[in-house]
N, C-alpha and C positions, 0 to 999 in steps of 0.2 A: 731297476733292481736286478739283480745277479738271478739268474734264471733259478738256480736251485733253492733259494730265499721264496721265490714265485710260488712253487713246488710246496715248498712247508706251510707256509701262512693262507695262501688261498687270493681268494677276491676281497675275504674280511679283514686280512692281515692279522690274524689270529688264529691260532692252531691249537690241538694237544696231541702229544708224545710220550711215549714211557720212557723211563730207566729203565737197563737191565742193570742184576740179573733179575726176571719174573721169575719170584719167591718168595715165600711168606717167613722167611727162617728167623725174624725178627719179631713174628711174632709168640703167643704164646702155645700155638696150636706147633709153628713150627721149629720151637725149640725144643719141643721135645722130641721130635722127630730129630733133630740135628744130635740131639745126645744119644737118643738109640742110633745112630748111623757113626756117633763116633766121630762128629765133625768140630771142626775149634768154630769158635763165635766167631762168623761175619764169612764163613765158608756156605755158599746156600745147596742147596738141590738142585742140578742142573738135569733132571730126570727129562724134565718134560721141555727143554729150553727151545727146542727146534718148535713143538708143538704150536707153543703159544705167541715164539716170534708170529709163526704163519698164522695163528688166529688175528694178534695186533694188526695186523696186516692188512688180512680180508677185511676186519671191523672198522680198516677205514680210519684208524691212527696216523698219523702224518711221520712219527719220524722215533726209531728205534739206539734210543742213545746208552754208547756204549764207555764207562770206565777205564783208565790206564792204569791200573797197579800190576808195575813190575814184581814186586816180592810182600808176600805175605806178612805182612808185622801185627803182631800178637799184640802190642800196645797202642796200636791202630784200631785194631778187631775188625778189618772190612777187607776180602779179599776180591769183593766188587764180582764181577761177573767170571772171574780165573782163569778166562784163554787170552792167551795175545791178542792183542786189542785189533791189530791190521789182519793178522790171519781170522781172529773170528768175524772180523767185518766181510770179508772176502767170501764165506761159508753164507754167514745172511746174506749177502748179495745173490746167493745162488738160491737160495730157497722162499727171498720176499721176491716181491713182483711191483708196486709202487711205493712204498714206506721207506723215508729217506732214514739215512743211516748216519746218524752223528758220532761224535767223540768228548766226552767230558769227562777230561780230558785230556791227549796227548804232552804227556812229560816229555817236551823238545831237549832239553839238556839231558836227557841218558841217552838219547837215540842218535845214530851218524846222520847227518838233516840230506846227507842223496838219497841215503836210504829209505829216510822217513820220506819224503816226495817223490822217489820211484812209488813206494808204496803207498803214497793216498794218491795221486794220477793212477794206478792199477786198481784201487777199488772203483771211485770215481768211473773209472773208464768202463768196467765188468759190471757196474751196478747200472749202466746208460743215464749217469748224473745224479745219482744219489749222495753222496759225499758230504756232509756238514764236517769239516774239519777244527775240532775244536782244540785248542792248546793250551798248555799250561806250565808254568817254571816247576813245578813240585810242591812238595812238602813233607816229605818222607827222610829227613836227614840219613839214616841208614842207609838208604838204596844210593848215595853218590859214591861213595867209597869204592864198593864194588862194580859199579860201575867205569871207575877213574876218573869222574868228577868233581872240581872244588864246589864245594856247597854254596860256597858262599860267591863265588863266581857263575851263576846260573842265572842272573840277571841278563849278564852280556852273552851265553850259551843262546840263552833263548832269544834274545834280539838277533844275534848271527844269522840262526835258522829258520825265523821268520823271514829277516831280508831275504834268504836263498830262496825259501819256498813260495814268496810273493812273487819274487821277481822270476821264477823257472830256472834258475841257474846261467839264465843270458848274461853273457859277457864271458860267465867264468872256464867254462869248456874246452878242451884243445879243440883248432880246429879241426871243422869233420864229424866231432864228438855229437851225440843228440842222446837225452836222455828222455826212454820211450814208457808207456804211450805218453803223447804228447796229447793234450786237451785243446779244445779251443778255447774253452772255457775255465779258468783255474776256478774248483770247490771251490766256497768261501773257506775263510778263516777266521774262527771267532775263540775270544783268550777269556779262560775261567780266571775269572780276579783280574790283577791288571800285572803280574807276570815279570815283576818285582820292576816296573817300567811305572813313567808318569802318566796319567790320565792323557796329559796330550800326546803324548806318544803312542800310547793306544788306541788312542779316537780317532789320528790317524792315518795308521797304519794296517789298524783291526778291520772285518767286514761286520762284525757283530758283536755282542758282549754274552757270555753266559756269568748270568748276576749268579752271587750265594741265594739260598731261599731265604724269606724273607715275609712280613706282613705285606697286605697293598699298601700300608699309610707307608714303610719302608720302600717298596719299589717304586714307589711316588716320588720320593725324592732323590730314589738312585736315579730314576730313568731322565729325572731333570740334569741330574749331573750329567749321565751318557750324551744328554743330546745335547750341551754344553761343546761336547770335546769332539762328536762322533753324528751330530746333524741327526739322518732321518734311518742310520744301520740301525737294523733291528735287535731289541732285547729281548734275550729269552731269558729264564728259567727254570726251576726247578720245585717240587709239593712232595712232601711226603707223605701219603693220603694212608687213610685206613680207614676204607669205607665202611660202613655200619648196616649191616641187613633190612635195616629199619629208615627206608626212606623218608622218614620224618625227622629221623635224630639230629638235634640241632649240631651244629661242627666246635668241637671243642678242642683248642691248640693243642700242640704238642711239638715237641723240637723238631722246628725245619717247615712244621707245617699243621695237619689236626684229622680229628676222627670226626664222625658223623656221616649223614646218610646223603643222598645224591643230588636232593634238592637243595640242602646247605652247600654241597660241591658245588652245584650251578652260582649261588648265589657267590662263593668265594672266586670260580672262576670269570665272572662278570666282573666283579671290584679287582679283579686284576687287569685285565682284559684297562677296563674307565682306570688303573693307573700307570696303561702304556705299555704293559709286559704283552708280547705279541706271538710268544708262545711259552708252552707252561710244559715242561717232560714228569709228567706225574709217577712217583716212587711209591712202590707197593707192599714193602717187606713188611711190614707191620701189620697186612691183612689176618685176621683169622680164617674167614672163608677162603676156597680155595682160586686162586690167582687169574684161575679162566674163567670164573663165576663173575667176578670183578670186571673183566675186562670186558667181558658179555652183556653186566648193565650198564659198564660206562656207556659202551659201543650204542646202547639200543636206548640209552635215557638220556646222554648228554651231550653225545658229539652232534647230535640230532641243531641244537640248538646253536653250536660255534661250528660249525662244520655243514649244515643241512641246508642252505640257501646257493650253495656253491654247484 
């Protein structure tokens, strides 16, 4: 297994990670904050972001996954975490110390694919192997335009720049040519969806899969499909959690994922865990309490149990 996959999942093969941005502006404590501040919906509070990267960190979370939204769309309502995805991965690299740093994910068809691989071999390389490189064709019909993109041709965009980025650019270079740093080790590369490509084309071509969120009876029967087309590459995830003060509160759904207290966390992240999902990036915007409080009992109630035998 790709060392940096080693790095995420552990000895268990099981991990947990956050989403940025760490915010609660989804919630109700933090919407109204976002309306006295005068922010459009799905703009968060980047007040504290440095802070709480560095607490995830210390707490001993595995891996800090970062958003690609190019341009803000109001009919979208998610302007994700708002700094360049490559430049603010570069910033976390400088201020975490072991907490791998992913991508969910890199829109390959807006980006020049030397560019984008100069720039994941430079965090990659600055971070000493942190790098989850995760990709993705889009979904934002608006942002191809302005870009110079056909929309409808980002299927073969993204196929192109995958080949590039898998293969390093060998072959295609004038001679003499080396595009630096060079890794010994290329990131993985793992595609949000399947990247308007067929299941076998992804399975592979991909190092891993980041599934949509999902039930476990759902990832149950995604993860059979993935390992259908993709063997034993790891599947991740995603939870939209709103944890509950009340470590007793049973976990009750909600889109993408559900509310309740930490012991129903535990008990969800185990039925995922027994349905093969081998890391889970847990999303927080929906908390009431404040975001470091959260990450303070996951750190000290849960990771204990998927993380503390390692």
């Amino acid at each position: 297994m790709n060392s940096h996959f080693q790095r995420l999942l552990g000895p268990g093969n099981f991990s947990i990670g956050l989403e940025l941005p760490l915010d609660n502006d989804w919630s109700t404590t933090g919407q109204r904050l976002r309306i006295t501040e005068d922010r459009p919906f799905g703009v968060p509070d980047l007040k504290q972001h440095a802070q709480l990267a560095r607490l995830a960190d210390s707490s001993g979370f595995r891996a800090l996954w970062v958003r690609d939204v190019p341009l803000y769309d109001p009919h979208f309502g998610d302007a994700a975490q708002v700094f360049e995805t490559f430049s603010y991965l570069g910033y976390l690299a400088g201020i975490t110390k072991n907490i791998m740093l992913g991508t969910a994910a890199v829109v390959l068809p807006l980006r020049q694919p030397w560019l984008t691989l100069k720039a994941a071999n430079s965090i990659d390389d600055l971070s000493d192997g942190r790098l989850l490189l995760g990709v993705a064709s889009g979904d934002r019909p608006m942002e191809y335009p302005l870009f110079g993109v056909d929309y409808e041709q980002r299927g073969a965009h993204f196929r192109s720049a995958v080949e590039l980025i898998k293969s390093q650019g060998s072959g295609r270079l004038p001679e003499g040519a080396q595009l630096l740093p060079q890794r010994e080790e290329n990131a993985p590369l793992l595609v949000a969806g399947l990247g308007q490509q067929s299941p076998e084309w992804i399975g592979k071509h991909m190092d891993g899969w980041l599934a949509y969120p999902g039930t476990a009876q759902e990832h149950r029967r995604r993860v059979g499909l993935w390992r259908e087309v993709a063997g034993d590459k790891p599947y991740i995830t995603f939870l939209h959690l709103h944890l509950e003060a009340d470590p007793q509160s049973p976990m009750k759904p909600m889109r993408f994922g559900g509310r309740g207290g930490r012991i129903a966390l535990i008990d969800e992240l185990e039925a995922l865990r027994e349905a093969g999902v081998q890391h889970v990036g847990l999303h927080l915007r929906h908390n009431t309490r404040p975001v470091a409080e959260v990450i303070e009992e996951i750190a000290e109630y849960v990771l204990p149990r998927f993380h503390g035998t390692e």
